[in-house]
C-alpha positions in Angstrom: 82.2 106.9 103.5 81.6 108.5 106.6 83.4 111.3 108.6 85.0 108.5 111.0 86.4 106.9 107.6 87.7 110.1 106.1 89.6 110.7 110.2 91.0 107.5 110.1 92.4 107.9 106.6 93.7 111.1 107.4 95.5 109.3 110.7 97.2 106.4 108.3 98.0 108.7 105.6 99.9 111.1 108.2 101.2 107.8 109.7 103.0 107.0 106.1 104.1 110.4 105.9 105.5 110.6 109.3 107.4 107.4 108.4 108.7 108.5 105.2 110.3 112.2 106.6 112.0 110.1 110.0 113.2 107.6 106.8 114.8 110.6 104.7 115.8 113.2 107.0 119.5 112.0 108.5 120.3 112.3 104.7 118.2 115.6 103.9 119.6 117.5 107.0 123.2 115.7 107.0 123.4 114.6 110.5 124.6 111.6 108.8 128.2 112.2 108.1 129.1 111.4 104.1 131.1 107.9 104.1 131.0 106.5 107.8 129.4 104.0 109.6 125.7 105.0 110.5 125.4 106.8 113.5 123.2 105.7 116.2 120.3 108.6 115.5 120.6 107.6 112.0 119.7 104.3 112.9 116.7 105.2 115.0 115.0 107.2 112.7 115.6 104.7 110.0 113.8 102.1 112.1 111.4 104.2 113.3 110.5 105.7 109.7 110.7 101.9 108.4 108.6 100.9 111.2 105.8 103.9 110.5 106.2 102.9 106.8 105.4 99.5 107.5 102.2 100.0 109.7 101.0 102.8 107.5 101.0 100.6 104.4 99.6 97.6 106.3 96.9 99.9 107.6 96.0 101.6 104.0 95.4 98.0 102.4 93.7 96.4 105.2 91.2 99.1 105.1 91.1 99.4 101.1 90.2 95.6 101.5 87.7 95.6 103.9 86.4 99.1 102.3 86.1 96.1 98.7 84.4 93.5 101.0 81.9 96.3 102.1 81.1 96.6 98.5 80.5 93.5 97.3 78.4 92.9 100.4 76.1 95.6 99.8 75.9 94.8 96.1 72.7 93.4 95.0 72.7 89.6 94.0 73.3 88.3 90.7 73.9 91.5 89.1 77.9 92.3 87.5 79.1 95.1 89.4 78.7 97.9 87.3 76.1 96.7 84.8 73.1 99.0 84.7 70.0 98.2 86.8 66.8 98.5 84.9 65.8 101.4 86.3 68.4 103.2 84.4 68.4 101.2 80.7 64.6 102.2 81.0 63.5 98.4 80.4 60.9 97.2 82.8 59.5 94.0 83.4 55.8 93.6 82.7 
């Protein structure tokens, strides 16, 4: 994984966690009055947190599946993933 990788995880994870705090916070700071219809800044920010929540999620499984993909490309052919090569069971082929 390089350091673009690690920058862009960083981005999505911050997205999600931007997402979550607008989702929560008309309820955690009580600028949503107890018992009456939603006020119009409780609605944006639950929209807007929904909305970042969304695309974060979106984003953090597209890249875990194109992250898998990567993998399986680079495997080598015809070998299990995760079965030991011969170099490391010390058998060699003579």
């Amino acid at each position: 994984m390089n350091r673009l990788h690690r920058i862009g995880i960083a981005g999505i994870a911050l997205m999600l966690l931007a997402g979550v705090w607008l989702f929560f916070a008309p309820f955690m700071f009580g600028y949503q009055p107890e018992g009456s219809h939603w006020v119009n800044a409780t609605r944006n920010d639950l929209w807007a947190g929904g909305m970042l929540t969304l695309v974060g999620v979106v984003s953090l499984l597209a890249f875990a599946g194109v992250t898998v993909r990567e993998l399986v490309r680079r495997a080598p052919a015809g070998e299990p993933v995760g079965a030991p090569s011969e170099e490391m069971s010390g058998e060699t082929s003579r």
